[in-house]
C-alpha positions as a Markdown table, in Angstrom:
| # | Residue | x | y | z |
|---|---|---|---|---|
| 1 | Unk | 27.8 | -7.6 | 12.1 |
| 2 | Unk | 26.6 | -9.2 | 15.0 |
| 3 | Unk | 26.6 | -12.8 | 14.9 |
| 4 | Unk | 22.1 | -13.1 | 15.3 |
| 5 | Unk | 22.0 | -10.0 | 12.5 |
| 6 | Unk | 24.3 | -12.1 | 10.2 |
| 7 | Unk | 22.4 | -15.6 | 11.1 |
| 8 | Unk | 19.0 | -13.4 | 10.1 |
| 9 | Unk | 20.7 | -12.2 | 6.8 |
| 10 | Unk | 21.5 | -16.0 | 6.0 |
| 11 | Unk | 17.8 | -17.3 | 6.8 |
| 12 | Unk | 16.5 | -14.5 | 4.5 |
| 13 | Unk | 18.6 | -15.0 | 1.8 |
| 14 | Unk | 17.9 | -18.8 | 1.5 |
| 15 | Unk | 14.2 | -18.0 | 2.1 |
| 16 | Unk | 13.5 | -15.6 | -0.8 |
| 17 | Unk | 11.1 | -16.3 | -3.2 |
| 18 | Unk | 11.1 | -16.0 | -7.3 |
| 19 | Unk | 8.0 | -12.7 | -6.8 |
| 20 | Unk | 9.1 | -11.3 | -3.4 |
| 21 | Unk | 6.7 | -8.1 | -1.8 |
| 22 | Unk | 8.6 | -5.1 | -1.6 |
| 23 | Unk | 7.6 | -2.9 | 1.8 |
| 24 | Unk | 6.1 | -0.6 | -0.2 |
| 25 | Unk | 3.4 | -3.4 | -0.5 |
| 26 | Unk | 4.1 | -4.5 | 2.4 |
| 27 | Unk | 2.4 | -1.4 | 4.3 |
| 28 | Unk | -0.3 | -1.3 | 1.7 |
| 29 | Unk | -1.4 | -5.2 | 2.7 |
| 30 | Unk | -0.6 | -4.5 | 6.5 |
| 31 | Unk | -3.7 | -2.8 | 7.9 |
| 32 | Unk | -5.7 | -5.3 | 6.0 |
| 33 | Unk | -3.5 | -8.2 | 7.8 |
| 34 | Unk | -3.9 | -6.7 | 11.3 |
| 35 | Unk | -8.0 | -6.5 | 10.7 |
| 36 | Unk | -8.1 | -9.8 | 9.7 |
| 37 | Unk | -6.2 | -11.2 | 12.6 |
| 38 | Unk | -8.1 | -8.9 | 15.0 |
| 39 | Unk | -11.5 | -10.7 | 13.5 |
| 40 | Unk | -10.4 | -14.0 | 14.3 |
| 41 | Unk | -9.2 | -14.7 | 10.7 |
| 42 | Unk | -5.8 | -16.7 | 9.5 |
| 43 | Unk | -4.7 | -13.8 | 8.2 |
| 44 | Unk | -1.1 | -16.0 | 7.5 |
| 45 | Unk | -3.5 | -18.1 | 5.1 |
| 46 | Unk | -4.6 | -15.1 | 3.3 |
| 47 | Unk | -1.9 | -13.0 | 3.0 |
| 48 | Unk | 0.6 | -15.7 | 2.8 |
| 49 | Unk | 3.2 | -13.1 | 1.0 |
| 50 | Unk | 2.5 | -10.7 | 4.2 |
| 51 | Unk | 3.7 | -13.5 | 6.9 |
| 52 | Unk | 6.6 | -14.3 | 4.4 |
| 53 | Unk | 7.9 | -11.1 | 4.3 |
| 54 | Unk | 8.2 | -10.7 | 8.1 |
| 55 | Unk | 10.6 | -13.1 | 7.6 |
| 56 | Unk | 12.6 | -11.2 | 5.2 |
| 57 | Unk | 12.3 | -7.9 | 7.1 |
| 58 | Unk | 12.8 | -7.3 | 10.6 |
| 59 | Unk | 11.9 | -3.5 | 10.5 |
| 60 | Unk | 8.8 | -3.9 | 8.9 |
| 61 | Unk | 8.1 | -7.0 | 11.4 |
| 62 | Unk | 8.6 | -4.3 | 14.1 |
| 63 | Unk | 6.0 | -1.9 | 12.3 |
| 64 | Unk | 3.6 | -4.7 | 12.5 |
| 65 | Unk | 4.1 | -5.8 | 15.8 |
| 66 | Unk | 3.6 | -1.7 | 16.8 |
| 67 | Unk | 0.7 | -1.6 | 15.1 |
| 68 | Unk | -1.0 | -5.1 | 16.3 |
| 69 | Unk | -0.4 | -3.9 | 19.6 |
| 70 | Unk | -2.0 | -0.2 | 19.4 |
| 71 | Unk | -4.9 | -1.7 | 18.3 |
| 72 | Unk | -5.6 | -4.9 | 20.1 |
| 73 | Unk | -8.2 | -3.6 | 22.9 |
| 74 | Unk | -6.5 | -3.8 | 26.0 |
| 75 | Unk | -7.4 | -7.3 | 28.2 |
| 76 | Unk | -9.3 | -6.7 | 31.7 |
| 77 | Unk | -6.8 | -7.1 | 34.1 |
| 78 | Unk | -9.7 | -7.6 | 37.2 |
């Protein structure tokens, strides 16, 4: 194990919570967290158990970085 891979294990062990949301839920609550930051909203504030579990899981913080950017409109680059 790399030494970053086994730093990330440490941080997620010492950050786990007593109700933690499995990625099963996870990808139920993620389109809804995407739409709400798209709109402007703290979605972090509202899904607070959606921004904690990027921190617990680096593949499904991929999945939502993948999605966030298909669906951001793309910036006028004039």
């Amino acid at each position: 194990m790399k030494r970053a891979e086994f730093l990330q294990f440490l941080r997620s062990i010492f950050a786990t919570e007593e109700a933690e949301l499995l990625c099963t839920e996870f990808f139920t609550l993620l389109p809804r967290y995407v739409d709400l930051e798209l709109s402007g909203q703290n979605a972090a504030q509202l899904l607070p158990q959606v921004q904690h579990h990027f921190g617990q899981c680096p593949e499904c913080y991929e999945v939502y970085q993948a999605l966030l950017k298909a669906t951001r409109p793309e910036e006028d680059h004039r």
